[in-house]
C-alpha positions in Angstrom: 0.0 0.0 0.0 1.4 3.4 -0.7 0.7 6.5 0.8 2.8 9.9 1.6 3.7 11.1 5.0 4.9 14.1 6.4 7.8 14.5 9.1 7.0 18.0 9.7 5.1 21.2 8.5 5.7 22.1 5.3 8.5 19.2 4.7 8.3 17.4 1.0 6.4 14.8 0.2 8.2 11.4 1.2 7.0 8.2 -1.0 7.2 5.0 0.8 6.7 1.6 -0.9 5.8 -1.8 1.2 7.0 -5.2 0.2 3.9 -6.9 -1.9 4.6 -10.3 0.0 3.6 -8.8 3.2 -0.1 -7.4 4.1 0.6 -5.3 7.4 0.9 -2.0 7.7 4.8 -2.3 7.8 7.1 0.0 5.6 10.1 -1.0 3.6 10.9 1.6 1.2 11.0 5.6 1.7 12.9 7.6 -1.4 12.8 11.1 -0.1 15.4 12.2 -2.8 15.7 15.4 -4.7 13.0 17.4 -2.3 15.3 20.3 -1.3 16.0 18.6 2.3 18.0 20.2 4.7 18.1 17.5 7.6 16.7 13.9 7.4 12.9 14.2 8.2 13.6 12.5 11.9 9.7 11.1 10.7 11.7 8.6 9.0 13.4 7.0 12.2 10.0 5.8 13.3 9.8 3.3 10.2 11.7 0.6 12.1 11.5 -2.0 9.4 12.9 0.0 6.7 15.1 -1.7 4.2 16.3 0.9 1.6 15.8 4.5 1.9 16.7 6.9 -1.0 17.7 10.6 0.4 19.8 11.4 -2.6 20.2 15.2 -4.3 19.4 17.2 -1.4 20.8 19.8 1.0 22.0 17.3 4.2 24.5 18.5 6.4 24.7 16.0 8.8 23.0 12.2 9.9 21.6 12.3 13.1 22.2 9.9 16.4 18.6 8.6 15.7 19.8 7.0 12.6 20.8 3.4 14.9 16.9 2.8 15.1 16.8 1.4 11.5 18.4 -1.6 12.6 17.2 -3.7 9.2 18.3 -0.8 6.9 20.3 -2.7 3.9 20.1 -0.2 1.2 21.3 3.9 2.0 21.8 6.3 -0.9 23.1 10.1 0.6 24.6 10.9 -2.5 24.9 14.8 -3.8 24.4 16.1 -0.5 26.5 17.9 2.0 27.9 16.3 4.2 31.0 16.5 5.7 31.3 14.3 8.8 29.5 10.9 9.8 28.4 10.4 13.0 29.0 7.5 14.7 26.1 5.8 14.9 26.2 5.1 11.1 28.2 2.0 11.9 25.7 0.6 14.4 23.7 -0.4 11.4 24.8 -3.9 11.1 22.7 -4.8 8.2 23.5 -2.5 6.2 24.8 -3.8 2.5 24.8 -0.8 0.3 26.2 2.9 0.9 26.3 5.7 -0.8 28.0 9.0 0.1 28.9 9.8 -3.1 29.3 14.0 -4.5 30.2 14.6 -0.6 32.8 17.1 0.8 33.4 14.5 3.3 36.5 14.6 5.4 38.7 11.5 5.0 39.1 10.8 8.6 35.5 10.8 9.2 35.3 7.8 6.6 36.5 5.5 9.9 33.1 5.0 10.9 32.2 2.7 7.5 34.5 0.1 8.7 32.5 -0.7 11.3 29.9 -1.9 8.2 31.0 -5.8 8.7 27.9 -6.5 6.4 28.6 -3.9 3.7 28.8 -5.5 -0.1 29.0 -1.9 -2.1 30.1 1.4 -1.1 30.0 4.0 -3.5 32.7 7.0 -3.0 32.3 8.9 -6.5 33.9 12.6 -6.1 34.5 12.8 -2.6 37.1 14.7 -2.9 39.2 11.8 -1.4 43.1 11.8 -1.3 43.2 8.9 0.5 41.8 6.2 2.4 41.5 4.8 5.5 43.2 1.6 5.9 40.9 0.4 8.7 38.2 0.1 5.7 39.9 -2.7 4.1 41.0 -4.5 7.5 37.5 -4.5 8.8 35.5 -4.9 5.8 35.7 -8.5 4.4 32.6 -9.1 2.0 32.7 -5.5 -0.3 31.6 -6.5 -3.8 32.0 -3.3 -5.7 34.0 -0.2 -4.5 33.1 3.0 -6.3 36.2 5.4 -5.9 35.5 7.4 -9.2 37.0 11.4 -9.6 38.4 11.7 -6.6 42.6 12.6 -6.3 43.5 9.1 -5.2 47.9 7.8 -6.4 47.2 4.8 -5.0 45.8 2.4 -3.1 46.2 0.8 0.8 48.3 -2.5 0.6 45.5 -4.2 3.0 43.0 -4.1 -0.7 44.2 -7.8 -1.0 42.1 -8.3 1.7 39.0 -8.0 -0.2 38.8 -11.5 -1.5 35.3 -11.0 -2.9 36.0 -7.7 -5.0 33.8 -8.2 -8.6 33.9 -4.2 -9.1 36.5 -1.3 -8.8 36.1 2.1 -10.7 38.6 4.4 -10.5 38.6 6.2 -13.3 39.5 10.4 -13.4 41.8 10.2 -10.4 45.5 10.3 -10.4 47.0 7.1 -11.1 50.5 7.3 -12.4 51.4 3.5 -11.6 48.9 0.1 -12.0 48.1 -0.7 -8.5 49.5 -3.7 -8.4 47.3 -5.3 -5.6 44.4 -5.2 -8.0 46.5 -8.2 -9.6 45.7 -10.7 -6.7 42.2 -9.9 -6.6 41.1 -12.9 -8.3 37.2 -12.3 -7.9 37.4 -9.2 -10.1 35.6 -8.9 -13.2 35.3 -5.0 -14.0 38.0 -2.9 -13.3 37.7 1.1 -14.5 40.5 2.9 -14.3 40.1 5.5 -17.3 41.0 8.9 -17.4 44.7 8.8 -15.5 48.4 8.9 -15.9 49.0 5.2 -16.0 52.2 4.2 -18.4 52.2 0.2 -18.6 49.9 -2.7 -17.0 51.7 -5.0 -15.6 52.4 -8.9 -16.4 50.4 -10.1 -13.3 47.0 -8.8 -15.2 47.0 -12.2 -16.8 46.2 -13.7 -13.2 42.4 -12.0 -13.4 41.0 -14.7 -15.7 37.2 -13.8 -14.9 38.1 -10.4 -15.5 35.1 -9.2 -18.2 35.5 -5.8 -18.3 38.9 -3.6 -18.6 38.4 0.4 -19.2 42.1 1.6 -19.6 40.7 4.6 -21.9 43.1 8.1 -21.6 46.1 7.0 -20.2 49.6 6.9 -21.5 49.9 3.3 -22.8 52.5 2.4 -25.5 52.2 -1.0 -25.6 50.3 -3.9 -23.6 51.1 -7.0 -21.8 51.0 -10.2 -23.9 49.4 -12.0 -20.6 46.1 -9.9 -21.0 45.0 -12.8 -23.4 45.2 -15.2 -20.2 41.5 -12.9 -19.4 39.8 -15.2 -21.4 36.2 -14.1 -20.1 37.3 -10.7 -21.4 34.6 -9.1 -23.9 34.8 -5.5 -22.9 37.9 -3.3 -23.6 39.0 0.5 -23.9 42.0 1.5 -24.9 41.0 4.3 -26.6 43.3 7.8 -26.5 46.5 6.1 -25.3 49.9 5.4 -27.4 49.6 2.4 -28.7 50.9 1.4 -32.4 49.7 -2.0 -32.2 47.8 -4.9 -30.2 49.8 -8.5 -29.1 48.9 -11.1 -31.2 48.6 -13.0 -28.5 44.9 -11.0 -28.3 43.4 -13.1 -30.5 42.9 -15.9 -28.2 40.4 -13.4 -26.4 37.6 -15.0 -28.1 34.6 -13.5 -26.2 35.2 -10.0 -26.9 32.3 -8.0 -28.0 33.3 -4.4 -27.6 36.7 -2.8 -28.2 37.7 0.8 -28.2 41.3 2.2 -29.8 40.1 4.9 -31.4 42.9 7.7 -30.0 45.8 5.7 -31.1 48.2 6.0 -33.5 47.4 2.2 -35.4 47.6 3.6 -38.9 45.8 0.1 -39.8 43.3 -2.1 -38.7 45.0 -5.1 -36.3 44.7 -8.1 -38.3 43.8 -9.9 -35.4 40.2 -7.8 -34.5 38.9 -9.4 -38.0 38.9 -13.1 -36.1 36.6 -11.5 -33.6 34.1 -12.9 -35.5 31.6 -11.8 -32.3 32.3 -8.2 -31.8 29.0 -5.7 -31.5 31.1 -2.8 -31.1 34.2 -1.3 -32.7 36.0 2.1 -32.2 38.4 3.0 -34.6 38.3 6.6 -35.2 41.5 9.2 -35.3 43.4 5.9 -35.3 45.3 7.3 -38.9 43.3 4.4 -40.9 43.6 4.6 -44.8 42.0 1.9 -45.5 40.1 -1.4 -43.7 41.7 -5.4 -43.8 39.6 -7.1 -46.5 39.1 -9.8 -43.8 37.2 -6.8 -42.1 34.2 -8.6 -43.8 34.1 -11.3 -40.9 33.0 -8.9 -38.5 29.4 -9.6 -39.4 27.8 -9.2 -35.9 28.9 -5.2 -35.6 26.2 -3.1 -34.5 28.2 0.6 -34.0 31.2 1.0 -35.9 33.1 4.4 -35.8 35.4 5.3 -38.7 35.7 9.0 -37.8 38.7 11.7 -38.5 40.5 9.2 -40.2 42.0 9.1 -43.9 39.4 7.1 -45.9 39.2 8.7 -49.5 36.6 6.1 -50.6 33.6 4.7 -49.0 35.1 1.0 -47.7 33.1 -1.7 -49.9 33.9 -3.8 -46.5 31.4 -2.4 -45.1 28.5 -4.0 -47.3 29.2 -7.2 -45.9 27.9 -5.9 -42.5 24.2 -7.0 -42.4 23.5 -6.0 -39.2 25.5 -2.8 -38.8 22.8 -0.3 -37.1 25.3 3.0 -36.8 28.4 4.2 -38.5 30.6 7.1 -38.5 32.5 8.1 -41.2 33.1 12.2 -40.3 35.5 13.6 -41.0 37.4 11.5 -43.5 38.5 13.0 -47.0 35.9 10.6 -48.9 33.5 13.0 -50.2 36.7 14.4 -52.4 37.5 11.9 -54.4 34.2 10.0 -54.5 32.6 9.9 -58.0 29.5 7.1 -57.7 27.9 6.1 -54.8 25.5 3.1 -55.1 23.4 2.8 -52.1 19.9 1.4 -53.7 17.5 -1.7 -52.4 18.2 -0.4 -48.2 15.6 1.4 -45.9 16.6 4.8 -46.0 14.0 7.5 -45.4 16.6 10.9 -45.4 19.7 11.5 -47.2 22.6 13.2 -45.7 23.1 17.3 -46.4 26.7 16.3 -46.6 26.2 15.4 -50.1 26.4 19.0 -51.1 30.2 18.9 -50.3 30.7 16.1 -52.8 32.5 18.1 -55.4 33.3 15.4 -57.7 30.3 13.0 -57.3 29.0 11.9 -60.5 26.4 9.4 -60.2 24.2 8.5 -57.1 22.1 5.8 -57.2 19.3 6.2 -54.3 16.8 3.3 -56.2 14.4 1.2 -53.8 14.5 3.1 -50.7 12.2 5.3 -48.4 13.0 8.5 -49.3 10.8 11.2 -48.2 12.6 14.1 -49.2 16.1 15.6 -50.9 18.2 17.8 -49.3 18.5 20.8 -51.0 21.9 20.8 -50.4 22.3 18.4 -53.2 22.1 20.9 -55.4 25.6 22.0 -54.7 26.9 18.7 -56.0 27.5 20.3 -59.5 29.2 16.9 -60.7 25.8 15.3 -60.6 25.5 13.2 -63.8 22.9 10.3 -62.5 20.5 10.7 -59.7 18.4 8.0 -59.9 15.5 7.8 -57.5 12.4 5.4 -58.6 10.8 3.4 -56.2 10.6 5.6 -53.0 7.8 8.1 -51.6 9.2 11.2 -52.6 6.4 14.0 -53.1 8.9 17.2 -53.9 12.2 17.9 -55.6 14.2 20.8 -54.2 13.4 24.0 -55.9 16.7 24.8 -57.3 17.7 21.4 -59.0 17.7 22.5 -62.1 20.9 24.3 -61.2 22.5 20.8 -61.5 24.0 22.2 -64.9 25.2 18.6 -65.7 22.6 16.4 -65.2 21.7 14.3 -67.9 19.8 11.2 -65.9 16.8 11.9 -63.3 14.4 9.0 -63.0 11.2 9.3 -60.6 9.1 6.7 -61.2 7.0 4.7 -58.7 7.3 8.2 -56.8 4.0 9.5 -54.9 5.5 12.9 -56.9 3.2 16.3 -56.1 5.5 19.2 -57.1 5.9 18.7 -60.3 3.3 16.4 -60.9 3.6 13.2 -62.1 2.4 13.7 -65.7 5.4 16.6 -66.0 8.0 14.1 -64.2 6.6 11.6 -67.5 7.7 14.2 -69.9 11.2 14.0 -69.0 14.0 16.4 -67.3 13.2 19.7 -69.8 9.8 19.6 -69.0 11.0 19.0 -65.1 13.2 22.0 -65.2 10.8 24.3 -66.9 8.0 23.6 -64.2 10.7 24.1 -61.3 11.5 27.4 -62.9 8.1 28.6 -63.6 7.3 27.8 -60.2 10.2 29.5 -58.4 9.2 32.7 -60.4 5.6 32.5 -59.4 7.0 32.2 -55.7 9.2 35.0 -56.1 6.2 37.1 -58.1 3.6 36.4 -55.4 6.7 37.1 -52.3 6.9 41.2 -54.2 3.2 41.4 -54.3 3.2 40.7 -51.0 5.8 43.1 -49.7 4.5 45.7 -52.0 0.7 45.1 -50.1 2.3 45.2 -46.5 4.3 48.3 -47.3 1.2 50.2 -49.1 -1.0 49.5 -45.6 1.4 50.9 -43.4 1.9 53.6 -45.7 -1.8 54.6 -45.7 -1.5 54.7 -42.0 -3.0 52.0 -41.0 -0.3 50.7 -38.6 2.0 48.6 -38.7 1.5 45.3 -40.7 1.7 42.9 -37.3 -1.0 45.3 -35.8 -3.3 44.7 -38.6 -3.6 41.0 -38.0 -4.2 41.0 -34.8 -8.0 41.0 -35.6 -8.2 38.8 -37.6 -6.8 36.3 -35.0 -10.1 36.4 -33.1 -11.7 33.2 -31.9 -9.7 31.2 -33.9 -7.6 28.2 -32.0 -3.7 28.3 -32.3 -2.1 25.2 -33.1 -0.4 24.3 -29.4 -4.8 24.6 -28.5 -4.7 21.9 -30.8 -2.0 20.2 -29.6 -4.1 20.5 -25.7 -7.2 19.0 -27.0 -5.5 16.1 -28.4 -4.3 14.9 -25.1 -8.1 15.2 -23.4 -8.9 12.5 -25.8 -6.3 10.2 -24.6 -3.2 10.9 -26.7 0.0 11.9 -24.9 1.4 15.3 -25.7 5.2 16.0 -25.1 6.4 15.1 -22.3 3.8 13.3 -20.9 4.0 9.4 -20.6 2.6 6.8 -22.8 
């Protein structure tokens, strides 16, 4: 059963949520996040059998004594708050599993107080301003599962980490790591470790000992080269070495069969590592600024790719690789010098429903063949590709051509067939590209004829002293119902308007 309760006057609404197995009265769940709090509503202490209680993006300065009466707490969330002590009765909640102080100007000696957590599994530090931490954590705590130490100014870690035998997930990443911490290297439980965004210069051998390690983010550091032994990670599927030094990858990778994501882009490669093409299961690839010319034909195999980034690279044509990639959803290929070199560009028989404006900037593109698609519309910046020979476009629901493409000097070939065509009709698209061009022409002047008459109307009313021309509408607006009116009575009939949910 929910309800909302009130710890004082005029304090925010606090939502509580019961455990459906249970029919009593009793109260599990409070989130009394992002409601401008001050000081935890002491209301809340009197819910002895709460289990998780959300107080998240709000004003705290301190926790209170009273917070040992929720002796079955398990879940606390005090992130983005500000607090910079913890009293002691914090550890006096023996039950609790999940902490997190996170976007805190806590002081580093007042951390002390966690170790007394016995039960803890996950404790969440992100941005705490931390330069270090208290050993006594890692001496006292014995069954963390993930440690979140994220953007703080941490060099290293305490020796006693070892003792966390049941470590899955560390994320370090954005503090100010120079050297691997080494311990990490006898944590054999771990399988995500995070350490982007630092100064590290070389992973050491030991890495090889993590072999349930899954996921490795090593993303912004200052690697040249990697350790052979990574390929003993055999559960590895998720890597980032993007923006770091590295000229090539150990062949030895290729035994890393499970990969499915894989970032490099950053690096100085200059060509694709034969070895990514075997992994035959990747979903994810990021190659770009990598100094590519060209892609592997063996690039091919990669058949399972779903994002592929081939950004600020030097590709002068479109790769025909690519083709082979049936179930490619997104690809970037900004930045690269094709569109100066490229002459045809076949991309008939797909789904497309836009082209892109970048056309335009195709100076030398000669033939585009856009056959069997879902085109709704052209760009008008097409009509800056002067090159254009062959645009061929049958078979797609186009309704208007761009008003200016019979600037396109050089085109000899327009077909438009099987088109739902409007403007110009489809009896003048039958006749043929001169009788296309002469009704675009006609048309543009009639626009331009009926745009004077107008301006020379507007101007003769204001002259004659009526006012001025946005005045003189105003009348005519009268009891008629603007379109976001429209938009209102829409949604009293049941369909959602923006913003609203489904």
């Amino acid at each position: 059963m929910s309800k909302d309760i009130k710890s004082v006057e005029h304090s925010p609404k606090i939502h509580q949520r019961n455990d459906p197995q249970h029919v009593n009265d009793r109260t599990f769940f409070i989130d009394a996040s992002n409601q401008s709090l001050t000081a935890i509503p002491l209301e809340i202490f009197t819910f002895t059998e709460l289990e998780e209680v959300h107080l998240e993006n709000n004003q705290i300065e301190e926790i209170p004594q009273e917070i040992q009466r929720l002796k079955n707490i398990r879940v606390l969330y005090l992130d983005k708050n500000n607090l910079r002590s913890l009293c002691p009765a914090l550890g006096l909640l023996s039950s609790l599993e999940s902490l997190d102080l996170s976007y805190n100007p806590i002081f580093s000696s007042s951390l002390v107080v966690v170790s007394f957590l016995h039960a803890l599994r996950e404790l969440r530090l992100y941005q705490t301003d931390l330069k270090e931490i208290p050993v006594v954590i890692f001496k006292n705590l014995h069954h963390l599962e993930l440690l979140g130490l994220t953007g703080n100014h941490l060099k290293c870690l305490p020796k006693e980490i070892v003792n966390q035998t049941k470590l899955r997930e560390i994320y370090l990443k954005r503090n100010q790591f120079e050297v691997f911490p080494q311990e990490l290297c006898v944590l054999y439980t771990l399988e995500i470790i995070d350490l982007d965004e630092n100064k590290i210069g070389a992973i050491p051998e030991e890495i090889g000992h993590l072999t349930g390690l899954q996921k490795f983010y090593m993303a912004s550091n200052n690697l040249p080269v990697l350790p052979a032994s990574l390929c003993q990670c055999s559960q590895l599927s998720v890597l980032d070495l993007s923006h770091n030094l590295l000229h090539s990858i150990p062949k030895s990778f290729a035994e890393l069969r499970k990969m499915t994501e894989i970032g490099l882009s950053g690096n100085r490669l200059e060509k694709v590592p034969r070895l990514i093409c075997r992994w035959t299961s990747l979903h994810l690839l990021y190659l770009g600024n990598t100094g590519l010319h060209r892609l592997r034909g063996s690039f091919r195999c990669l058949v399972n790719l779903r994002f592929l980034d081939l950004s600020q690279n030097h590709l002068h044509h479109c790769p025909l690789q690519i083709c082979a990639l049936k179930n490619l959803e997104v690809l970037g290929l900004d930045d690269n010098k094709i569109g100066q070199s490229l002459k045809e560009l076949y991309i008939e028989n797909n789904h497309l429903e836009y082209l892109p404006v970048s056309l335009g900037s195709m100076p030398n593109l000669e033939v585009l063949d856009c056959r069997h698609n879902l085109l709704k519309q052209l760009p008008d910046a097409i009509c800056q590709a002067q090159a254009l020979k062959e645009l061929r476009l049958e078979d797609n629901l186009l309704t208007h051509l761009p008003e200016n493409l019979d600037s396109l000097v050089n085109l000899k070939v327009l077909t438009l067939m099987d088109n739902p065509m409007e403007e110009p009709p489809k009896e003048v698209c039958a006749e043929g590209n001169e009788a296309i061009w002469k009704y675009l022409k006609e048309n543009r002047n009639r626009n331009i004829m009926a745009t004077k008459i107008q301006a020379w109307w507007r101007g003769t009313m204001v002259q004659r002293g009526f006012g001025k021309f946005g005045e003189l509408l105003k009348p005519q607006k009268k009891g008629k119902t603007s379109p976001k009116d429209k938009k209102g009575k829409k949604d009293v009939k049941g369909k959602p308007g923006k913003g609203k949910k489904k």
